[in-house]
ChimeraX commands (.cxc) that place a marker at each C-alpha (Angstrom):
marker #1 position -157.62,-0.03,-126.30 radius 0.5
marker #1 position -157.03,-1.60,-122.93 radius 0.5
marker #1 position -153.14,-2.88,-122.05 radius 0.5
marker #1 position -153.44,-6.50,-122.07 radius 0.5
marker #1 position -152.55,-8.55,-119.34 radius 0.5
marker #1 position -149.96,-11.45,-119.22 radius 0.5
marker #1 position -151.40,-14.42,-118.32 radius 0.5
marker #1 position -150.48,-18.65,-118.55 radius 0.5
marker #1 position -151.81,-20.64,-121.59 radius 0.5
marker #1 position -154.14,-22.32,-118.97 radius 0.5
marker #1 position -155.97,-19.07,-118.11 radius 0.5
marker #1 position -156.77,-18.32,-121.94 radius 0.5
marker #1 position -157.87,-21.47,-122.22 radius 0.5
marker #1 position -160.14,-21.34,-119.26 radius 0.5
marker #1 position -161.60,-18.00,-120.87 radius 0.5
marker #1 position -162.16,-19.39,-124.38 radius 0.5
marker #1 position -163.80,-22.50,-122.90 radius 0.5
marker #1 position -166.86,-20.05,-121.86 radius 0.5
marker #1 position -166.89,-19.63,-125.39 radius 0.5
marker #1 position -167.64,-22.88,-125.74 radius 0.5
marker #1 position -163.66,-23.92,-126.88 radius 0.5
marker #1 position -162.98,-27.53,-126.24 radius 0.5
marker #1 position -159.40,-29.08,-125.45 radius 0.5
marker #1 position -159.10,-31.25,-128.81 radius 0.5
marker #1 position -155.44,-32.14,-127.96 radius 0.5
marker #1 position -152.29,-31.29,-126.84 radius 0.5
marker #1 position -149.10,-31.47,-129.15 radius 0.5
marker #1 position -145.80,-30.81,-127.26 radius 0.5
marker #1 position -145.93,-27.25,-125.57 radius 0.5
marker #1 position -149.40,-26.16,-127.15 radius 0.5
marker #1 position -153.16,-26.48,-126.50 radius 0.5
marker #1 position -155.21,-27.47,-129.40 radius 0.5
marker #1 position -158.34,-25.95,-128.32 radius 0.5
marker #1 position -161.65,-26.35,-131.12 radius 0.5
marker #1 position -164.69,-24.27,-131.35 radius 0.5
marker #1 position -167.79,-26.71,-130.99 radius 0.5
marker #1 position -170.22,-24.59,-132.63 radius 0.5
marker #1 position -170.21,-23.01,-135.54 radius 0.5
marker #1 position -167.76,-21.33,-137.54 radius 0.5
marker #1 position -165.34,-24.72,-136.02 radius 0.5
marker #1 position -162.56,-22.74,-135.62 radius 0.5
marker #1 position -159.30,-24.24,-134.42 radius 0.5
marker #1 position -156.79,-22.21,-132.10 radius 0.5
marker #1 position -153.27,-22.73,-130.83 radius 0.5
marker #1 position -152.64,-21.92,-127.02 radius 0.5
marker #1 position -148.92,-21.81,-125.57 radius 0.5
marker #1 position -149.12,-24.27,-122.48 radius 0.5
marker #1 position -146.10,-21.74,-120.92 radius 0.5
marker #1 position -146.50,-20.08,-117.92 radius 0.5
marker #1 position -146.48,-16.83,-119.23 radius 0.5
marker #1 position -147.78,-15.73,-123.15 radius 0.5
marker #1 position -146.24,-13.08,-124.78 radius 0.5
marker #1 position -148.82,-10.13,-125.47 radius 0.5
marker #1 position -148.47,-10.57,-128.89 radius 0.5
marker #1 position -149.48,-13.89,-128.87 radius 0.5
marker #1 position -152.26,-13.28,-126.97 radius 0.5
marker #1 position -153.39,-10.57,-129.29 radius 0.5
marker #1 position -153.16,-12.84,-131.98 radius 0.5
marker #1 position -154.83,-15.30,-130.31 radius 0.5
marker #1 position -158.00,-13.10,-129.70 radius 0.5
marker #1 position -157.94,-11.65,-133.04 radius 0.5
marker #1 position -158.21,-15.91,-134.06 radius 0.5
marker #1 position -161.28,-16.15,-131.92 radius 0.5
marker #1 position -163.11,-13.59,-133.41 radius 0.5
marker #1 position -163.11,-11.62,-130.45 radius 0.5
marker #1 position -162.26,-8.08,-129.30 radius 0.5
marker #1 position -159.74,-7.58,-126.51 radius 0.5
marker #1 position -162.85,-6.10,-124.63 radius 0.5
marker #1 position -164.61,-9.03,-125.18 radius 0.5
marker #1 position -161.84,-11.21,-123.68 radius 0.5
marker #1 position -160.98,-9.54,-120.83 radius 0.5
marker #1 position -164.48,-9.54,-119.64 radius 0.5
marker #1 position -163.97,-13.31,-119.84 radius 0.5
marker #1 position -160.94,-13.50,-117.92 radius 0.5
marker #1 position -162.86,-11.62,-115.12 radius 0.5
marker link #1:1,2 radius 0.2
marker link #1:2,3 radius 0.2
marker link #1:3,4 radius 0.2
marker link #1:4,5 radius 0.2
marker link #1:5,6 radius 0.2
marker link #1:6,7 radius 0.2
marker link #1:7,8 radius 0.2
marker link #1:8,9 radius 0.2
marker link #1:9,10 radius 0.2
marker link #1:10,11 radius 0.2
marker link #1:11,12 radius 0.2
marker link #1:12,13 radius 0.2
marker link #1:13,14 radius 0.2
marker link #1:14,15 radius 0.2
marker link #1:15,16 radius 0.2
marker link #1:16,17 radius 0.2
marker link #1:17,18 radius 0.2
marker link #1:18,19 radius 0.2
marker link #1:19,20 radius 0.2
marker link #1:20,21 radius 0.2
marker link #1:21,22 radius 0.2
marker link #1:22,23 radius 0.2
marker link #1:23,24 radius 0.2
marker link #1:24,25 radius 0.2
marker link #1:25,26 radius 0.2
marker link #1:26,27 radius 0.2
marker link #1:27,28 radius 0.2
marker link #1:28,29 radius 0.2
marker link #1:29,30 radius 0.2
marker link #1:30,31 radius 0.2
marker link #1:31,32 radius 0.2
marker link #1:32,33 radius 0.2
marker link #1:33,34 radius 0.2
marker link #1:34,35 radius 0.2
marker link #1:35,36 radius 0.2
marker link #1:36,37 radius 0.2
marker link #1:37,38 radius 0.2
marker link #1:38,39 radius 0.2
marker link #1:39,40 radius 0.2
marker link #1:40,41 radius 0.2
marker link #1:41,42 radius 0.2
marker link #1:42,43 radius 0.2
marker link #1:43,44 radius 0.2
marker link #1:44,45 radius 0.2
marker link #1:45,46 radius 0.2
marker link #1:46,47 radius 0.2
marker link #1:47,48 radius 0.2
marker link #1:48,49 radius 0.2
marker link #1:49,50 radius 0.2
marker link #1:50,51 radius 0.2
marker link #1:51,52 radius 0.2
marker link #1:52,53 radius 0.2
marker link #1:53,54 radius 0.2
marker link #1:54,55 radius 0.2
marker link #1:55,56 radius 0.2
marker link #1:56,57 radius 0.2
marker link #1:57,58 radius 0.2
marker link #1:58,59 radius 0.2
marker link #1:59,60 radius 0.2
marker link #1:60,61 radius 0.2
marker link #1:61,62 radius 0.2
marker link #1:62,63 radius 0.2
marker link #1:63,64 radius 0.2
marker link #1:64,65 radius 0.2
marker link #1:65,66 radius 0.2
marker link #1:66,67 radius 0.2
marker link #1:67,68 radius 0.2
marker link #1:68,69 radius 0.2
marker link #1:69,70 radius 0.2
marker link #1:70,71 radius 0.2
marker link #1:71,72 radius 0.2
marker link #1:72,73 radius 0.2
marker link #1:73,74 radius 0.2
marker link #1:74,75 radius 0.2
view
C-alpha cells in the first residue's frame, strides 16, 4: 500500500470533486462535500492546511475508494 501524502482539505476536495463531490456547505473548520449521484453519500473534509493521514485514510475509506484510486486523482 502506497504512503499517503499530506495534503490541505482544499486539495481532497478538489480530487473528490472529479468524483463528482459537490461543496454542500461549510460548517466552521469543515467542508461538507455531497455525492450527486448515486449512493448520496455525505463526507466531512478538514478546511486545515494540512490533514492528518489518518484522516485522510478515513476519508477515502468514506468515499468508497481505494488509496490507489485517490492518488491517481490527486495527480
Amino acid at each position: 500500500m502506497p504512503r499517503l501524502p499530506v495534503l490541505s482539505g482544499r486539495k481532497i476536495c478538489q480530487a473528490l470533486e472529479k468524483l463528482g463531490y459537490k461543496v454542500d456547505h461549510q460548517t466552521g473548520s469543515h467542508i461538507i462535500l455531497r455525492n450527486v449521484k448515486p449512493p448520496y453519500r455525505r463526507l466531512s473534509v478538514p478546511d486545515h492546511k494540512e490533514v492528518a493521514r489518518g484522516t485522510l485514510r478515513s476519508i477515502i475509506r468514506q468515499a468508497g475508494l481505494t488509496v490507489e484510486e485517490f492518488l491517481s486523482l490527486t495527480r
